[in-house]
C-alpha positions in Angstrom: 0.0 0.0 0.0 3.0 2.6 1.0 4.5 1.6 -2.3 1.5 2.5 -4.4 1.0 5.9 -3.0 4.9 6.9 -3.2 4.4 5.3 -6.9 1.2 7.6 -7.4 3.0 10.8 -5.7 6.3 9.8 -8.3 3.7 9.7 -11.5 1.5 13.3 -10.0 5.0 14.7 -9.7 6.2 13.7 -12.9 3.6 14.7 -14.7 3.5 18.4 -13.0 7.3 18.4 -14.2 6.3 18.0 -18.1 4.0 20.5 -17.9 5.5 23.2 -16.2 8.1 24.0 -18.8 5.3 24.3 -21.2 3.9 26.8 -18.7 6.9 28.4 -18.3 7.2 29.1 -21.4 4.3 30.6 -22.3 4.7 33.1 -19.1 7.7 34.0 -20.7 6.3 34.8 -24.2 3.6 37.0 -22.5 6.3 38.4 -20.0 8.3 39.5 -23.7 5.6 41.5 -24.9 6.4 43.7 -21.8 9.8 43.1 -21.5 10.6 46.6 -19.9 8.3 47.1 -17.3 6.9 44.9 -14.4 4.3 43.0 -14.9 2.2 40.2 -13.5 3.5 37.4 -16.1 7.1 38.4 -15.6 6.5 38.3 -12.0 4.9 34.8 -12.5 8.2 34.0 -15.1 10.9 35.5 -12.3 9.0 33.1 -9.7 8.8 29.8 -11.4 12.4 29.4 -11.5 12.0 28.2 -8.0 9.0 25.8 -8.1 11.0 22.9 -9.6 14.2 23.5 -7.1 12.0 23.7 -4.0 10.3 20.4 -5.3 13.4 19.1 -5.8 14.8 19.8 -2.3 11.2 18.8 -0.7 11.1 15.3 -2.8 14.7 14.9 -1.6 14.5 15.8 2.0 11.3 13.6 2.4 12.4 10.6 0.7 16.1 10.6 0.2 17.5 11.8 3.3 16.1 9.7 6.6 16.6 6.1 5.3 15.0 3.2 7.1 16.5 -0.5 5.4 15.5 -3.9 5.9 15.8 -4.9 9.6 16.3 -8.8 8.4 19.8 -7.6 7.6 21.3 -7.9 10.7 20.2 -11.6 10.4 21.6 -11.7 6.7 24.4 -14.0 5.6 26.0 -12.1 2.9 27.9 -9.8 5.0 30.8 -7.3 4.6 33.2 -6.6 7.1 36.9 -6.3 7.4 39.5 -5.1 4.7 36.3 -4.5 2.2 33.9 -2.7 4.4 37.4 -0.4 4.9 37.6 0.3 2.0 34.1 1.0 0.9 33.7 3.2 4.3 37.0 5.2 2.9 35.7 5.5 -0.6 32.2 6.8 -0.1 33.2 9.2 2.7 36.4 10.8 0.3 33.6 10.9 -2.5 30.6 12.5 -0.2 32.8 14.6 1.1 34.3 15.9 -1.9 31.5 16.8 -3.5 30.3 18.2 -0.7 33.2 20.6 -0.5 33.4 21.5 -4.1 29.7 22.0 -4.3 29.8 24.6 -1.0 32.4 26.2 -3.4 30.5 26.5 -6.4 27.8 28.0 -4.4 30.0 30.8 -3.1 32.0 31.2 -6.1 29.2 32.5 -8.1 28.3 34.6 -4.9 31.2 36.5 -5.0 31.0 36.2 -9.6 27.9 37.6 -9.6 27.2 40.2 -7.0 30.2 40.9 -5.5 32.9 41.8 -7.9 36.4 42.3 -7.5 36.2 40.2 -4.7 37.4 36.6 -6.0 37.8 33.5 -4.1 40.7 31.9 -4.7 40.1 27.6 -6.2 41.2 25.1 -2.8 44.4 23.7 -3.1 45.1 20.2 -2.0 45.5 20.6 1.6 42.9 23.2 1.7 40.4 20.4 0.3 42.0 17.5 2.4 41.6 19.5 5.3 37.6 20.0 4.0 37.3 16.7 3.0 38.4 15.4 6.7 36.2 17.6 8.4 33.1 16.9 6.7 33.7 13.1 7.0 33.7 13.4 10.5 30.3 15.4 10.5 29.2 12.6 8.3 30.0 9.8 10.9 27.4 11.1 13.2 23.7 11.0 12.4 22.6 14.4 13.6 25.5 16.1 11.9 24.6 14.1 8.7 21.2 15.3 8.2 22.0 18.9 9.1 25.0 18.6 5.8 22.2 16.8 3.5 20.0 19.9 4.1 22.4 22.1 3.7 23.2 20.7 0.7 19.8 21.1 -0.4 19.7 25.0 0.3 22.6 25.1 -1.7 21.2 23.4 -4.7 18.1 25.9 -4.3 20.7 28.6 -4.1 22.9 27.9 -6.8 19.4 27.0 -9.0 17.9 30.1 -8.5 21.8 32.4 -9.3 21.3 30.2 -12.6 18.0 31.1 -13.4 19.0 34.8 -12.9 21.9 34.2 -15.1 19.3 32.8 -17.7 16.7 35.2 -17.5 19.4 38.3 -17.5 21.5 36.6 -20.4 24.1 36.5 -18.5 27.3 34.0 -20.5 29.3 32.0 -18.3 33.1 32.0 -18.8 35.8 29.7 -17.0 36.3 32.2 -14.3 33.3 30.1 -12.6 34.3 27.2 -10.9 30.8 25.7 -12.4 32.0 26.1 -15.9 32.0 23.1 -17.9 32.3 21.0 -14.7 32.1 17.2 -16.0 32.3 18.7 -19.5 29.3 20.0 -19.6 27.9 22.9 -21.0 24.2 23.3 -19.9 24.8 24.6 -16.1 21.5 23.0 -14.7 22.5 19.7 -15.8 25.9 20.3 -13.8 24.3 21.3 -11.0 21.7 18.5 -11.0 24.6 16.0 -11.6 26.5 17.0 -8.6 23.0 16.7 -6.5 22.3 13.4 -7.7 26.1 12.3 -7.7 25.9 13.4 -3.6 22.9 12.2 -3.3 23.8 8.3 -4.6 27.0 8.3 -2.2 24.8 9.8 0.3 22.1 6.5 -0.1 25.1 4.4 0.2 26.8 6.3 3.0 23.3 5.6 4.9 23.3 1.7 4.4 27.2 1.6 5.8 26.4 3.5 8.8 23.1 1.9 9.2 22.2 1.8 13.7 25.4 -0.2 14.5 26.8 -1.4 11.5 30.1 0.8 11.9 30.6 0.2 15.3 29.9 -3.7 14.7 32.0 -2.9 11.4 30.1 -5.4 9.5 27.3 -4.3 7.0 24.6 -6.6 5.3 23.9 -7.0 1.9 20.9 -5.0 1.0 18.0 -6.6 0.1 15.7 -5.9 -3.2 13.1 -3.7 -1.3 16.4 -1.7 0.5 17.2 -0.6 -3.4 13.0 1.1 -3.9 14.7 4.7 -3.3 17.2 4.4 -5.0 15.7 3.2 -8.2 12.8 5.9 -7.1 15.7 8.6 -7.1 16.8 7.5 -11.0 13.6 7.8 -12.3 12.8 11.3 -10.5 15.9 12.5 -11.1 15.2 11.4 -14.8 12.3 13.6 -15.3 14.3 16.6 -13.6 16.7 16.4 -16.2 13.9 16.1 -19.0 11.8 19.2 -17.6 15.4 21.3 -18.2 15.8 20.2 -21.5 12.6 20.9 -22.5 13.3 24.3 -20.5 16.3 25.2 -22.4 
């Protein structure tokens, strides 16, 4: 029954995502006749930029953020521990907390780029990000901590969402004196900052099965099961329709 109305919430949400471009648009086009003054349509058009980030940061916080997996893994035979769970603990923290860091970056970066210039902050070196990356592994060890960096994350994406959307709207080009520009290659500067949401937000799934109740201080960790993998497979196909609803918005 829970899975059919998260499945019915995913389709109602989806659906409102492959409209609202279409709306958007159309604001926009009655927002150009008027292009120099206010009006109520370019109000509407300045507005929407925020509906899908908030519903973004909303879908996330409710269902990707406070995990609850199988309790018959505890009991479960396929087990890691030792050496392995080592090294998977190392890799997801360096990784969550990398992008972590960089992403904080972006956010200011384009701060100081946009509204504050002359001012520039200067790119992390290595022991600058070490030092970041350490620190926000240990946040990430304990629960409270952990939640408080996923929704601060989250502020950040509606943050750095909304700069774009003035960049957008104000025409604005982009040049590689932002740290966002062509980050993994890229071009389109919602995608980037939609893959580096989903990118934290996978490790982040991952980080919340290792340190699942007492599997680091048992150091062993279960195998999830199929129905531990729902929201994750959940998170593909939202995330799926997020990147759809900015292509058609572009």
């Amino acid at each position: 029954m829970i899975i059919k109305n998260n499945t019915t919430k995913l389709l109602v949400t989806i659906s409102f995502l492959l409209i609202l471009p279409l709306v958007q648009k159309q604001w926009f086009n009655l927002y150009s006749f008027n292009i120099n003054n206010v009006s109520f349509y370019s109000i509407l058009y300045y507005l929407s930029g925020a509906i899908c980030p908030s519903l973004v940061c909303l879908n996330s916080l409710k269902n990707y953020t406070y995990y609850n997996f199988n309790k018959d893994m505890i009991h479960s035979k396929k087990i890691i521990k030792g050496k392995r769970l080592l090294f998977f603990v190392a890799i997801n923290l360096i990784f969550l907390s990398y992008f972590i860091a960089v992403y904080i970056y972006i956010n200011f970066d384009l701060i100081f780029n946009l509204f504050l210039e002359g001012i520039n902050i200067p790119k992390p070196d290595i022991p600058q990000l070490s030092l970041s990356i350490f620190l926000i592994s240990i946040l990430l060890i304990f629960k409270k901590s952990r939640f408080l960096l996923k929704k601060i994350i989250l502020v950040n994406f509606i943050l750095i969402s909304i700069y774009l959307w003035h960049l957008q709207i104000n025409n604005i080009s982009v040049d590689d004196q932002f740290h966002i520009y062509r980050y993994f290659g890229l071009n389109d500067l919602n995608l980037i900052n939609l893959f580096i949401l989903v990118s934290i937000e996978i490790s982040f799934f991952t980080w919340s099965l290792i340190s699942y109740k007492t599997n680091l201080s048992d150091w062993i960790v279960a195998i999830p099961q199929k129905g531990d993998l729902i929201p994750i497979l959940n998170m593909f196909i939202f995330y799926f329709f997020i990147i759809i609803y900015y292509s058609i918005l572009t």
